[in-house]
N, C-alpha and C positions, 0 to 999 in steps of 0.2 A: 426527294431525299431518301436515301435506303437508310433502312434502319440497322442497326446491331442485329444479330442472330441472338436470341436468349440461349439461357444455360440447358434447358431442352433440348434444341437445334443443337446444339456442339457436344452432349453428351451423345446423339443419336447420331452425329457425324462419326464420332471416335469409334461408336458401335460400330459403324456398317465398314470403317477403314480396318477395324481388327477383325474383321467376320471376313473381309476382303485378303486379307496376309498370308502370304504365300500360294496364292490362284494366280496360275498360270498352267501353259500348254502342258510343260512339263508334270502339274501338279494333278490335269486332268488323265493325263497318260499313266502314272501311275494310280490314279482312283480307280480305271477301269481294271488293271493288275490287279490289284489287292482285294478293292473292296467287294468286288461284284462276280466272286467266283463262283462261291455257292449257290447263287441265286442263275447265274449267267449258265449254268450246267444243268438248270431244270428241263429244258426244252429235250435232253437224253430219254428222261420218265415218267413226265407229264400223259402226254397223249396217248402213253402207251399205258399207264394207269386208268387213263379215263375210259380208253376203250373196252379195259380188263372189263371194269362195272358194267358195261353191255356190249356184246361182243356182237351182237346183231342192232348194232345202231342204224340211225336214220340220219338221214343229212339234217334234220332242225335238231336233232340229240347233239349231233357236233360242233353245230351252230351257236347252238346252248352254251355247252359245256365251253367252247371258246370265248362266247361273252362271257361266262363264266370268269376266266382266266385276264381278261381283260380286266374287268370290272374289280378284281380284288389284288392285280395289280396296281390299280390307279386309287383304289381306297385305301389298303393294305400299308401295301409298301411306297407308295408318291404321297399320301396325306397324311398319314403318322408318322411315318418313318423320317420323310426327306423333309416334308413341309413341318415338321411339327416335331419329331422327337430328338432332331439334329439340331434345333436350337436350344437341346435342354443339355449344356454339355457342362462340363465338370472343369473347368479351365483348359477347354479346348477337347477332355476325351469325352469319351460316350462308353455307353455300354451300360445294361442294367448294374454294376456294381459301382460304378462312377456316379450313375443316378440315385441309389443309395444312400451311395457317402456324402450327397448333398443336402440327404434329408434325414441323416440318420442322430441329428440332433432336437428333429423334434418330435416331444413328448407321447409318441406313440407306443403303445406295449410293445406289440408284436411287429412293427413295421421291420424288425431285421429278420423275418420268417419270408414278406413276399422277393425281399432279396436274394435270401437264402435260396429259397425252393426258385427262382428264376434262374439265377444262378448254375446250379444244379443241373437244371434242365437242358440248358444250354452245353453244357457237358456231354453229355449225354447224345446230343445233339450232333458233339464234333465227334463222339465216337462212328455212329451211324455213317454221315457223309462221306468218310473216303471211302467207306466196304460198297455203298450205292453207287458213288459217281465213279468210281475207277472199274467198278464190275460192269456197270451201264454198257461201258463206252467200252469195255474190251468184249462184249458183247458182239459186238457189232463185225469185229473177225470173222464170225459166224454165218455170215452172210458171204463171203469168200472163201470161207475154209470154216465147212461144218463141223469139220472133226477136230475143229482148233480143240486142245485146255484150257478153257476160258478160267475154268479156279484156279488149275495152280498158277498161270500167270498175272490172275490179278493177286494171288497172296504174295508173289515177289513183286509186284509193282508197291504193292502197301507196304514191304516189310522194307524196299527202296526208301518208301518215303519219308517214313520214320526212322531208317538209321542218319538220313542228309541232314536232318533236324540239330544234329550232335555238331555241324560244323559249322553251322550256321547259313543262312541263304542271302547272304547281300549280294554275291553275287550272280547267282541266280535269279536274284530279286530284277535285277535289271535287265533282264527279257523276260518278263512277267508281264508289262504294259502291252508292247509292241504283241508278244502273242498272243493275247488275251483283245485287242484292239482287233486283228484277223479273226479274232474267232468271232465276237460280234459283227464282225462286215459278213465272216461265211454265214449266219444265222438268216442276216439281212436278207442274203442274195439270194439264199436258197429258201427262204420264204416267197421271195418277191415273184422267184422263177416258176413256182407251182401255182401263181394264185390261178392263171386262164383254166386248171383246170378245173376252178368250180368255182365265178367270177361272186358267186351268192354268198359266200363267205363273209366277204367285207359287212353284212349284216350285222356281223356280230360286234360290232360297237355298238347297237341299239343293245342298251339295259333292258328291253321288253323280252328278249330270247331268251335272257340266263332267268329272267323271273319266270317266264312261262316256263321254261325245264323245271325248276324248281318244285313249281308250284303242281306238276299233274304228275313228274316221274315218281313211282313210287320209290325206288329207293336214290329218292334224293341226297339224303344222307352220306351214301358211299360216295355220291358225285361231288359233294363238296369236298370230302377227304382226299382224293385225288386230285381235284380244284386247289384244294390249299398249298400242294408241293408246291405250285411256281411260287412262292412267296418268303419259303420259309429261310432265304439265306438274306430277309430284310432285317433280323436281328443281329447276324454279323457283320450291317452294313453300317449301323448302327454304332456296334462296338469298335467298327476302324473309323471312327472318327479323329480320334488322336493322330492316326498314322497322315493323315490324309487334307483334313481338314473341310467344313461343311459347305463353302462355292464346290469345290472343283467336287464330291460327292455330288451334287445335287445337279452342276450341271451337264457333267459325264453321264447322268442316271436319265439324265432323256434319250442321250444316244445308248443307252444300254434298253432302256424302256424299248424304244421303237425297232428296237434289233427282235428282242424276244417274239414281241407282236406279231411282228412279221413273220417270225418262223411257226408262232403255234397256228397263222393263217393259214403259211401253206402247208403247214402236217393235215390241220384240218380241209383245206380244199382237197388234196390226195385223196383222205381218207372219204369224203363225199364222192368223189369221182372215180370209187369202188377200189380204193388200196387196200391189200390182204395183213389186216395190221394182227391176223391171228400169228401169223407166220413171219412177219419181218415187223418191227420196230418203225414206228411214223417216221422218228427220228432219220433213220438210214433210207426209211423209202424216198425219200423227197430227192434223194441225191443220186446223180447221173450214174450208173454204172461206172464209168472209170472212172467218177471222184468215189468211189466207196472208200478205196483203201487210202488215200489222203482227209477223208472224213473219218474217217476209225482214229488216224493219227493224231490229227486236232483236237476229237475227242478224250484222248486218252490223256495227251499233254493238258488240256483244259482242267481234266479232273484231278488230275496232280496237284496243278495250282487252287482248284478248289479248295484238296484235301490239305495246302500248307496253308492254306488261308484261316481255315479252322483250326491248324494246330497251333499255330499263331494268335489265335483270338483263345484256346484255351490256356495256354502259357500265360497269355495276360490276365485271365479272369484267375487264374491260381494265384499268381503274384500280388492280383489288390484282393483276394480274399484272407490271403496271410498276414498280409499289412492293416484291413481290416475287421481283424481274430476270426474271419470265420473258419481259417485253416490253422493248422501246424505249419510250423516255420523248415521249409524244405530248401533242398540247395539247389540255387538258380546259378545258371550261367549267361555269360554276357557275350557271345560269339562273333559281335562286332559292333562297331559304333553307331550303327543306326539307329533312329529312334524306333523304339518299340520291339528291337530285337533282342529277344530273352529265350532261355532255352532252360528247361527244368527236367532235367533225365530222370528220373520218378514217375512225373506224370507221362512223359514221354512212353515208356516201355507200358506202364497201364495202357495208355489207350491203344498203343499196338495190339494191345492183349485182347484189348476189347474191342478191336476191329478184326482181328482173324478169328475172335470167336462168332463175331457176327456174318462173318462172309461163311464161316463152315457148319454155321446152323442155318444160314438162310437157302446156303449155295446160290443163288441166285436173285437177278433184280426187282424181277418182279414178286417173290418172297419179301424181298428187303423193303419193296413199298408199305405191306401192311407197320410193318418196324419205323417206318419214317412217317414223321411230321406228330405224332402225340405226343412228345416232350416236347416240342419248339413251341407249339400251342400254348403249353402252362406258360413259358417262358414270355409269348405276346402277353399272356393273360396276368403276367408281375409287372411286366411295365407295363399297361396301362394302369393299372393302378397307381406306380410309381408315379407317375405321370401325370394324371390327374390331380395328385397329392403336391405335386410340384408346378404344376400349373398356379392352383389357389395357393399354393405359399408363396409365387411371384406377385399376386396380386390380381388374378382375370375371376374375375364373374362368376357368381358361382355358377349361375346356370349354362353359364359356357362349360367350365368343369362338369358340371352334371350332365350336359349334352356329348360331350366328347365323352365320359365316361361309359353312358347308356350305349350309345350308337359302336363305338370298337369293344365294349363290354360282349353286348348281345353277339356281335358277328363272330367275335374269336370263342364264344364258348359255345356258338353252332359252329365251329368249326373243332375245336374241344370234342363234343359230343360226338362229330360225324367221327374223328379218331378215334376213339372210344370202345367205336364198333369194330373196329381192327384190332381190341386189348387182345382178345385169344392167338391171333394170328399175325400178331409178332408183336403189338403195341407195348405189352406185357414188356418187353427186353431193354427198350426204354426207360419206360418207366421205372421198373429195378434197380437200375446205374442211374438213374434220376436220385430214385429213392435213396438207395444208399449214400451218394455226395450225399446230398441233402440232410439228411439225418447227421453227420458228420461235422454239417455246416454247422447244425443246430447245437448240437450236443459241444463242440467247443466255442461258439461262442457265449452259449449261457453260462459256460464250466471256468471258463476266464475271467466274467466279470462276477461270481460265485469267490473265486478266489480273490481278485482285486476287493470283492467290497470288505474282506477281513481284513486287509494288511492294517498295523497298528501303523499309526503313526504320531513324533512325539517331538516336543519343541527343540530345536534345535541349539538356540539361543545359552541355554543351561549349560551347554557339553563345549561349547566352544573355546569357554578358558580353558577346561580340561583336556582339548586337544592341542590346545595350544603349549600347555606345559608338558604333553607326552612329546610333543616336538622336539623338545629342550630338553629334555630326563636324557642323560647320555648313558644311564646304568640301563636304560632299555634297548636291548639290542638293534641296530636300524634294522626293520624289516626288509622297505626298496625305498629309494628313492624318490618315486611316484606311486602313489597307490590310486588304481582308479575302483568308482562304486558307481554302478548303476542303480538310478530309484525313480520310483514309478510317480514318486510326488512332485507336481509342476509348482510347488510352492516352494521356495527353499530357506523359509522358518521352518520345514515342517518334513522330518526327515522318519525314514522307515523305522520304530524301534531295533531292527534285527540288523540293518546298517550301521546304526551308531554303537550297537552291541559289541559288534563284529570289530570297529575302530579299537574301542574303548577295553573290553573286559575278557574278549575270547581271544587270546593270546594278543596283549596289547598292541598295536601294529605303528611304531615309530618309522615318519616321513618327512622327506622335506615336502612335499605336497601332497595334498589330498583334491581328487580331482572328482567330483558327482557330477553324475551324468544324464538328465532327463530327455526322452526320445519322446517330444512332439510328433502325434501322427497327424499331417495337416491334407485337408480335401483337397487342397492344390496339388495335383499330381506329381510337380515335378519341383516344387520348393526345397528349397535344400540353402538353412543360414542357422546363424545360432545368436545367442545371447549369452553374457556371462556375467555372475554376480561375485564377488572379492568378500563369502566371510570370515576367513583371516586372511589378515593385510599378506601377500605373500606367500602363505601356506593353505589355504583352504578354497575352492572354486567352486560355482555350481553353474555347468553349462546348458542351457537348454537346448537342445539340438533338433531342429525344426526339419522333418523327411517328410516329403509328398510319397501319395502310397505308391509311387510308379519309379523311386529313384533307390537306387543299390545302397543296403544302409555298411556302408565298408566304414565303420567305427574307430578303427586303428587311424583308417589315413583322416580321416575328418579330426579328430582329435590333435596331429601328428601337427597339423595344420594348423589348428586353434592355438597350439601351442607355442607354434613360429611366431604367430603373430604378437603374442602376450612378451616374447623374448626380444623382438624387434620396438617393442614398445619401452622396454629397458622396465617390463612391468615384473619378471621372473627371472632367476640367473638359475640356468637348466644345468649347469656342471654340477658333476656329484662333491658330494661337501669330502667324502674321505682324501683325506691331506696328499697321498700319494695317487690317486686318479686325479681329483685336484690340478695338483702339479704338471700334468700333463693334457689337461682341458677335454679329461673323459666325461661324457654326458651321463647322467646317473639315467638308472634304467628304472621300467614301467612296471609294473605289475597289475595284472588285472585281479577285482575279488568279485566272482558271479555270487549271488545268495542265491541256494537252489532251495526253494521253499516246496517240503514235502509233506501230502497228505497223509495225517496219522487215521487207525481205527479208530484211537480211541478218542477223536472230536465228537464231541457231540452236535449234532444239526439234522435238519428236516430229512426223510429218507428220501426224498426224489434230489436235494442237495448232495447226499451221499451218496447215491448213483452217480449224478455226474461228475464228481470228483474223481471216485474208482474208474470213471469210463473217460477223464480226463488225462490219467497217470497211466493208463493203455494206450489211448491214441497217441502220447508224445512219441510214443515208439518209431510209429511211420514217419517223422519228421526228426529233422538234426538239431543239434544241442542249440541254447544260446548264442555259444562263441563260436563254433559257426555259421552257424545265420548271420553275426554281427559282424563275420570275418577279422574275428581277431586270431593275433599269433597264440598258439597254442602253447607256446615255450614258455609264454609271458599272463599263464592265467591259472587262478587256483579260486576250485568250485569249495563251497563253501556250505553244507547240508543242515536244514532246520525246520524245525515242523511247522507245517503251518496251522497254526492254533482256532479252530472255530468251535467257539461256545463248547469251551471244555466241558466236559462231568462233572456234575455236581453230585458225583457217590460219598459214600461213608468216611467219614475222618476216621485212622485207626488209634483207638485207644492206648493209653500207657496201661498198663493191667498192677506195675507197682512202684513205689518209689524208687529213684536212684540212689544204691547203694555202694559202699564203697568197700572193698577188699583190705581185711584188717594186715 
């Protein structure tokens, strides 16, 4: 007799059928496009970094350094990343700030610092990558035509790639797969093709080679920091979770795994079987004389889509760090309907900036090595911690958490440290554009919720006849028809004193409706509903309006919408009441009232509060107003200027000096 399945079995069916949704051929062909460009571009730098650290190597030094690259492939990026940090996702995305927002309700001080500062780093990160991978690979001209301009045509290849940005890439995106798929079969082939010259190679799967390098090279050190590049585009493989989804990531990453392997085999066999890696690049050696100049190509297109891959994963990390305060509210674009396609012309022209500044201080790749991989480090080194922290708040062991903490703890901060030793010679540049975000991040998110925890608020209940009967006062002039208020209170007994000011005594504001408006920011990235409460029957609303941090908050039309529905319900009669619009079934119109609450001197509070306050009414600078971030009509909003009151002055009362007299 077969039993029932328990509620275990069918909760863990349902799991493995939503973790299964949308894998397919299609879905594996665009994972290899997207997700695996930055990483899929390291076999350019890799070998040719490793060899920099000893330029008179030995065949066991390369055999090394190969397990090497193996062995922190397979821990690195196949055990945390695919096995392990792709099931930590945020309804469906990934990314250190998705991992965050999933822990950023418990009771930890500082836990919005190791976001912050991963964050950041990762920034930092997509600066770096196009000046390296697109300078790599146009490198490699050079080999055909010595006397190419390798700068200036990779500064018009970068400054290419950053103006396409503006118009969005869907459909470019669709030969993204298919080329990126060739470029992993070329890696394949031309690994496969070099192994006979030094059959000793395949060694290098034995862990005993990368430990014995380790352990007698003196400057072991620098070999892991070279070591590390092949790995470091496993945090943006991470962050296209959302785009992608976690089967077809995980199982496209074996045919990107064994593509890599294979090529850093045969750069490494070449190089034992005496290739001049002072003088040409592993990369290019390995390649037949007439495929050079079809290998320079591939290359060059590979790093392209590396370099939008990163600018793509930073557009996203700006958008949910706005959504969760750690940025100013900047203007996004939405350049077509695909998911995850966002375009931010601000951060855009920065990192332009910040990539032709890196290509014309480093001029070249191998410069640009020491500058790569010491901010991506920090950024392993914030998730795992996130990680760890998110582990035990699902419920595993602690010593499991403590195990996985120790073990990718120890590795990423020997790898931290070997960067480190690159801070003078270019690590420093990272770091810098690290630091700076970072600091940014820091400073307005404490400076936000600084001001959120003064806002007054006051019962609502009291003022409600009183608005009720400025309704009805016909000797008050009708202000609009609709008046909306934004407030930051998700209670709606309990409204901002400076909002019902604003109704009530600062130029009284007679409506047929009043519409309050609370902006839920929910982890669900892409949730988007409301709720509405009725406190006066007909004239008063309070809607809550539920955004996941990844959904465009277009205010006007959500409203526009809520409103249909309330009208269709025979719950509001939206014609203007004046007798002649009336008559002809004119809709009364909206008015928007922003409360721009503004930092006085003369508050009194702690001085490190008072910094951030001053250094809060500075940064709004970089970032656009309310009503636009909320995209409302400009025609249909009046800002509204008020102090915001923290722990006023308690100075001196001024004395009367005489009595009031009166004039005979």
């Amino acid at each position: 007799m077969k039993s029932k399945p328990d509620s275990a079995s069918k909760a863990c069916n349902r799991s493995v059928q939503k973790s299964l949704k949308g894998f397919s051929a299609m879905g594996l062909l665009v994972a290899v496009g997207i997700v695996f460009g930055d990483i899929g571009t390291s076999p350019l730098y890799v070998m040719k970094a490793i060899t920099g650290v000893n330029p008179h190597f030995t065949p066991d030094y390369i055999i090394g350094a190969v397990s090497c690259v193996i062995w922190v492939l397979t821990l690195q990026t196949t055990v945390k990343y695919v096995i392990i940090a792709l099931r930590a996702d945020n309804n469906g995305e990934g990314g250190i700030l998705a991992l965050f927002s999933l822990l950023r309700h418990i009771p930890r001080r500082h836990l919005y610092l190791v976001g912050a500062i991963g964050a950041a780093a990762l920034i930092a990160d997509g600066v770096i990558t196009p000046a390296i991978t697109v300078t790599s690979a146009i490198e490699g001209l050079e080999i055909i035509a010595p006397d190419m301009p390798v700068l200036p045509l990779s500064v018009l290849i970068i400054i290419g790639i950053f103006i396409l940005q503006q118009s969005g890439t869907g459909k470019i995106g669709r030969i993204f797969g298919p080329f990126m798929l060739a470029w992993f079969m070329m890696l394949a082939l031309l690994g496969i093709s070099n192994l006979h010259h030094a059959p000793r190679i395949l060694a290098a799967f034995n862990p005993w080679y990368a430990i014995n390098l380790l352990a007698h090279y003196p400057q072991w050190f620098l070999i892991l920091g070279a070591v590390f590049l092949c790995t470091t585009g496993a945090e943006a493989l991470y962050s296209d979770l959302g785009h992608c989804g976690r089967w077809n990531i995980s199982v496209s990453w074996i045919f990107v795994k064994l593509s890599l392997i294979a090529n850093y085999l045969g750069q490494g066999a070449w190089l034992i079987a005496g290739g001049d890696a002072g003088n040409v690049n592993p990369f290019y050696g390995i390649m037949p004389t007439w495929f050079t100049p079809i290998g320079i190509v591939m290359s060059a297109g590979a790093a392209i889509i590396a370099s939008q891959a990163l600018l793509s994963g930073s557009f996203t990390i700006f958008s949910e760090a706005i959504n969760l305060d750690f940025w100013p509210r900047l203007r996004i674009k939405y350049p077509s309907d695909r998911k995850g396609q966002l375009y931010i012309p601000s951060v855009n022209w920065l990192l332009l900036a910040g990539c032709l500044v890196t290509v014309l201080i480093f001029r070249d790749s191998s410069h640009m090595e020491a500058a790569y991989g010491l901010a991506i480090t920090v950024t392993m080194l914030m998730t795992t911690v996130l990680l760890a922290i998110y582990l035990r708040h699902k419920g595993h062991a602690l010593w499991v958490c403590l195990l996985f903490t120790i073990f990718f703890g120890a590795l990423e901060t020997l790898f931290f440290a070997a960067n480190v030793m690159k801070f003078a010679h270019g690590g420093w540049f990272t770091i810098l554009i690290a630091g700076m975000v970072g600091i940014v991040m820091a400073i307005w998110y404490n400076s936000t919720r600084i001001r959120d925890s003064y806002i007054e608020f006051n019962d609502v209940e009291s003022k409600l006849g009183l608005i009720a009967d400025l309704k009805n006062d016909t000797e008050v002039p009708l202000y609009a028809s609709n008046i909306v208020y934004f407030s930051r209170s998700s209670d709606s007994g309990k409204l901002e004193n400076k909002l019902l000011y604003s109704i009530v005594s600062r130029q009284p504001k007679r409506a047929d409706h009043y519409w309050i408006i609370h902006i839920e920011k929910s982890d669900d990235p892409r949730v988007l509903d409301y709720a509405i409460e009725e406190l006066i029957p007909s004239t008063m609303f309070f809607i809550t309006l539920t955004v996941g941090f990844r959904v465009e908050p277009k205010i006007s039309l959500y409203l526009r919408q809520i409103v249909e529905d309330l009208v269709a319900e025979r719950r509001i009669d939206l014609i203007s009441t004046y007798p002649s619009l009336r008559r002809h079934g004119v809709p009364g119109d909206f008015r928007f009232i922003i409360i721009n609450r503004l930092f006085s001197e003369e508050n009194s509070c702690p001085r490190i509060a008072t910094m951030l306050m001053r250094m809060h009414d500075r940064l709004r600078h970089i970032g656009i107003s309310d009503l636009k971030a909320m995209g409302l009509d400009t025609s249909g909003v009046v800002m509204e200027s008020v102090p915001l009151i923290i722990s006023p002055p308690s100075g001196r009362r001024i004395r009367r000096s005489q009595q009031i007299t009166a004039r005979q």
